[in-house]
C-alpha positions as CSV (number, residue, x, y, z in Angstrom):
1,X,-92.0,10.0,-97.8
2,X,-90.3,13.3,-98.5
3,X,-93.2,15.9,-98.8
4,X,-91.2,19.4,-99.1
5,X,-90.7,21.3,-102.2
6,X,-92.9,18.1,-104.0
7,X,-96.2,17.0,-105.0
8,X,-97.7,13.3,-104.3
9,X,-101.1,12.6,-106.1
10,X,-103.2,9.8,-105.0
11,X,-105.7,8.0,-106.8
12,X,-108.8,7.3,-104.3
13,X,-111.7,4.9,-104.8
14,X,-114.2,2.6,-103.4
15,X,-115.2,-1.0,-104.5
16,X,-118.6,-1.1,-106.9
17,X,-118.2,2.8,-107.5
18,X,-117.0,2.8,-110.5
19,X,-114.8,6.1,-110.5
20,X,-112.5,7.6,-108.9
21,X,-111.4,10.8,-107.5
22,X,-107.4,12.3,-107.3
23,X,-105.8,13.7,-104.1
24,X,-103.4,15.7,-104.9
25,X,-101.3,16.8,-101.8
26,X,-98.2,19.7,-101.8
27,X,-95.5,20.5,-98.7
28,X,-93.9,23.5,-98.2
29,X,-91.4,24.2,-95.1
30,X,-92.5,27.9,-94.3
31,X,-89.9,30.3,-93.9
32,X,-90.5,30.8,-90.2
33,X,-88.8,27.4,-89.1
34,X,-90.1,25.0,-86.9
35,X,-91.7,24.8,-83.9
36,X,-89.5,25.2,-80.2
37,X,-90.7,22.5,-77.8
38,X,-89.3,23.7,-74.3
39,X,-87.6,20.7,-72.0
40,X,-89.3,18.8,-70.0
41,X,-87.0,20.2,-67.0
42,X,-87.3,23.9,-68.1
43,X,-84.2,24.2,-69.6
44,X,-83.6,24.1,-73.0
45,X,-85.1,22.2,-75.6
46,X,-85.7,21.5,-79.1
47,X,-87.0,22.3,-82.3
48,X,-89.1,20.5,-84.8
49,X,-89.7,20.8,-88.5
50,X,-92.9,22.7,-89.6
51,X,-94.7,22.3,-92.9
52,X,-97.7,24.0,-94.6
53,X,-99.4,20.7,-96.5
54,X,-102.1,22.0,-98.9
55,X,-104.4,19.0,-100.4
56,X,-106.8,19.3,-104.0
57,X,-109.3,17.0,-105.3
58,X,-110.3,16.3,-108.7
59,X,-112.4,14.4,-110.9
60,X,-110.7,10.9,-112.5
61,X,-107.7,8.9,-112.4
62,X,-104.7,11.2,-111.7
C-alpha cells in the first residue's frame, strides 16, 4: 500500500452494532529524510524511509 502524498479511509464496524465509524488515515514523507541505522560492524550503514501518518475518525460509512 502506497501511503505518501495519499489518503486511505476505512470503514470500521462491529457485528450487532449497527453503525459504523470511518478511519481516515494520511502519509506524508517529512522533509528531513529517513532515519540512518548504523552497521552492525560500525562502519557504515543505511537509511530508511520516514513518514508522518496522521489518522481521523468520523461518524458513518465513509
Amino acid at each position: 500500500m502506497e501511503l505518501v502524498g495519499g489518503r486511505h479511509d476505512y470503514e470500521v464496524s462491529a457485528g450487532g452494532v449497527g453503525f459504523a465509524v470511518c478511519l481516515r488515515v494520511t502519509g506524508t514523507e517529512p522533509s528531513g529524510g529517513g532515519v540512518f541505522l548504523p552497521g552492525a560492524d560500525g562502519g557504515s550503514g543505511d537509511s530508511i524511509a520516514r513518514y508522518d501518518l496522521s489518522a481521523t475518525v468520523g461518524d458513518g460509512r465513509c
